[in-house]
C-alpha positions in Angstrom: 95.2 70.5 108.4 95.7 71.9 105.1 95.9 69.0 102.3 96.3 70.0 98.8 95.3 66.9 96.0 97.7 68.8 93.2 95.7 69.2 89.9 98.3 68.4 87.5 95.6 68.9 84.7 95.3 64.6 83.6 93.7 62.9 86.7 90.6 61.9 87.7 90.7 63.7 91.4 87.1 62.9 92.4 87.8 59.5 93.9 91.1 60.4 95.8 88.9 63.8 96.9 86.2 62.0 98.3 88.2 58.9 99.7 90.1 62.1 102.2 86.5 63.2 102.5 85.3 60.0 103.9 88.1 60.5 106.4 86.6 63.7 107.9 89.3 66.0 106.4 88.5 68.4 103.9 91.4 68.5 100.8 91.6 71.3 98.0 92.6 70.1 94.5 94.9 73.4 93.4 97.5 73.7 90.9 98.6 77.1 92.6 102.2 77.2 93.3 101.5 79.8 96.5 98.6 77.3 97.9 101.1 74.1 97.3 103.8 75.7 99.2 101.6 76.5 102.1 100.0 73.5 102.5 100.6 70.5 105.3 100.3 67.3 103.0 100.5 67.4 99.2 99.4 64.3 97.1 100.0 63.9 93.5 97.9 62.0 91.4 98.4 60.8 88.3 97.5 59.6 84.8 98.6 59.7 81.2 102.3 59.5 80.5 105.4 61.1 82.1 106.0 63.9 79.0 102.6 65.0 79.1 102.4 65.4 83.0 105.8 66.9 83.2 104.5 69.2 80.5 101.8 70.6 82.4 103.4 70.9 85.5 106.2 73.0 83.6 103.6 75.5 82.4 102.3 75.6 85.5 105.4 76.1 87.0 105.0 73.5 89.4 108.5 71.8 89.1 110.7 73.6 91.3 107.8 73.4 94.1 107.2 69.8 94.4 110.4 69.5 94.3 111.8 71.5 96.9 108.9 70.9 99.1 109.3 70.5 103.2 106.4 69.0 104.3 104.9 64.6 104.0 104.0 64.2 99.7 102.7 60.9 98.6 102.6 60.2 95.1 100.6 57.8 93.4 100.3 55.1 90.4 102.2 57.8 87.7 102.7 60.6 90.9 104.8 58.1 92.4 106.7 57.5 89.1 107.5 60.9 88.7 110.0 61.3 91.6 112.2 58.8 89.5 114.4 60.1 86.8 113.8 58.8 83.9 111.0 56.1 82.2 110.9 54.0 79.2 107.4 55.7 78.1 108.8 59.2 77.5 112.2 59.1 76.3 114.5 61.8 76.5 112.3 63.9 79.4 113.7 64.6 82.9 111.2 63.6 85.9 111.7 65.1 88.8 114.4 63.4 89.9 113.8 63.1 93.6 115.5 59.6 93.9 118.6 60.6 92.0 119.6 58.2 89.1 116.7 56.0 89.9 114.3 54.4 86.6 111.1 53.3 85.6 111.0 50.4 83.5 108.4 48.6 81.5 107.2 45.6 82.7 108.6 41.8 81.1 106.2 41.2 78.2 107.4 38.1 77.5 106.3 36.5 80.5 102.6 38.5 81.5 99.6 39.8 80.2 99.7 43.9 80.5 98.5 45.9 82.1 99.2 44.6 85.2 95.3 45.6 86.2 93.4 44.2 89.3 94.1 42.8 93.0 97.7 42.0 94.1 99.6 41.7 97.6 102.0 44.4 99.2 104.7 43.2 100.8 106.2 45.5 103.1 110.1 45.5 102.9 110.6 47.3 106.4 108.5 48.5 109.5 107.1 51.9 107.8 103.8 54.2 109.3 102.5 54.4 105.7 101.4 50.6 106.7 100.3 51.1 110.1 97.3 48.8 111.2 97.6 47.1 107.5 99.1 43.5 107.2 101.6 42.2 105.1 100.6 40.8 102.6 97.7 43.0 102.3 96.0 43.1 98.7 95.6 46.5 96.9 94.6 47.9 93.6 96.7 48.3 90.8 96.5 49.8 87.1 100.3 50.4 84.9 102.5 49.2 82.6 105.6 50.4 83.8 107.6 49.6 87.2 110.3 50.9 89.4 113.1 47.9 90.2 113.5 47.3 94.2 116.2 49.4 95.3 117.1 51.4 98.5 114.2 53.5 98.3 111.3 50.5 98.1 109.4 50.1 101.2 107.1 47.4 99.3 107.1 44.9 97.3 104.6 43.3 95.0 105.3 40.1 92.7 103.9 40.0 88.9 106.5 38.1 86.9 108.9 39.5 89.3 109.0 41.6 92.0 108.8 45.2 91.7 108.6 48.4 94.5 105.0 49.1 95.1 106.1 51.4 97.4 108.8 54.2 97.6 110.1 56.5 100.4 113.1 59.2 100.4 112.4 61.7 103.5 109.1 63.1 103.2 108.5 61.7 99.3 106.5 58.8 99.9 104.9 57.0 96.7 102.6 53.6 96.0 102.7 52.4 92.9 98.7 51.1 93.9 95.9 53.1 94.3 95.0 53.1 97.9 91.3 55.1 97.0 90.2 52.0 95.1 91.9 49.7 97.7 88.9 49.3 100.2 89.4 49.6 103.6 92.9 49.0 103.3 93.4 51.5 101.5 91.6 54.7 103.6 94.1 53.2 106.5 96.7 53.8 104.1 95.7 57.5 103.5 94.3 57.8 106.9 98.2 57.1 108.0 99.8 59.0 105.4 97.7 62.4 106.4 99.0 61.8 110.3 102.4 61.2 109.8 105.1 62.4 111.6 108.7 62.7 109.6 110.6 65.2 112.1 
């Protein structure tokens, strides 16, 4: 299987490389439109904020292909945020838009300490294979600041202050709003499934 980690030129790609490593796959980290396109499974990393990565992925003309692409995509932590089509940390740039008219949103202040940064449980909203073999309730990593509301494309939820979507699917875009390579064991099944997923 071809797996491409996409290098959008801000992440730390070591730990997601060697996690899919560990699994006894071998990934490339590329930010080559022609290798992207060909590949079987594309995950998007990311940190930073949404101008900057959005930025980089314009330069490297990179838009157009994540977003027309065929084949199983999981973004996470700001990947994730980035099919969404707007956010409160970069005002006035366009994400990628893959779950039309959908926002990111800064956490309530008012009522927790950010960022939201440690342990917390995953709820799973409905039967999905991204959580195959892991229990609901399951705890998992998380580092941000900003969320995305529930709506019809969570698959997860996760409660801090009030419940947000830790996890996102629309067809093949799949996103966790966690960090499934620091996540433990729970988190390789949650790659391990994600790399052998079916969507035909």
């Amino acid at each position: 299987m071809n797996i491409v980690i996409l290098d959008s030129g801000f992440s730390n790609l070591s730990s997601i490389y060697w996690s899919i490593k560990r699994l006894k796959y071998t990934p490339i980290i590329s930010d080559d439109p022609k290798i992207i396109k060909n590949s079987d499974r594309l995950i998007l990393p990311g940190i930073g904020t949404p101008s900057a990565v959005m930025k980089n992925l314009s330069n490297k003309k990179l838009i157009k292909v994540i977003q027309t692409y065929k084949n199983p995509i999981l973004g996470i932590c700001l990947g994730m945020q980035l099919f969404f089509n707007y956010s409160e940390e970069s005002e006035n740039i366009s994400m990628l838009n893959i779950f039309k008219n959908k926002c990111i949103y800064k956490f309530n202040t008012n009522q927790i300490v950010l960022p939201h940064m440690g342990w917390n449980k995953v709820y799973f909203k409905q039967k999905n294979p991204l959580f195959k073999n892991i229990c609901n309730g399951e705890w998992f990593y998380f580092i941000h600041n900003y969320i995305a509301n529930i709506s019809s494309v969570t698959i997860a939820k996760t409660y801090y202050g009030s419940f947000f979507s830790s996890a996102v699917q629309k067809d093949n875009f799949f996103g966790v709003q966690f960090h499934p390579e620091k996540s433990g064991i729970k988190g390789m099944y949650l790659l391990k499934n994600f790399l052998e997923i079916n969507i035909s």
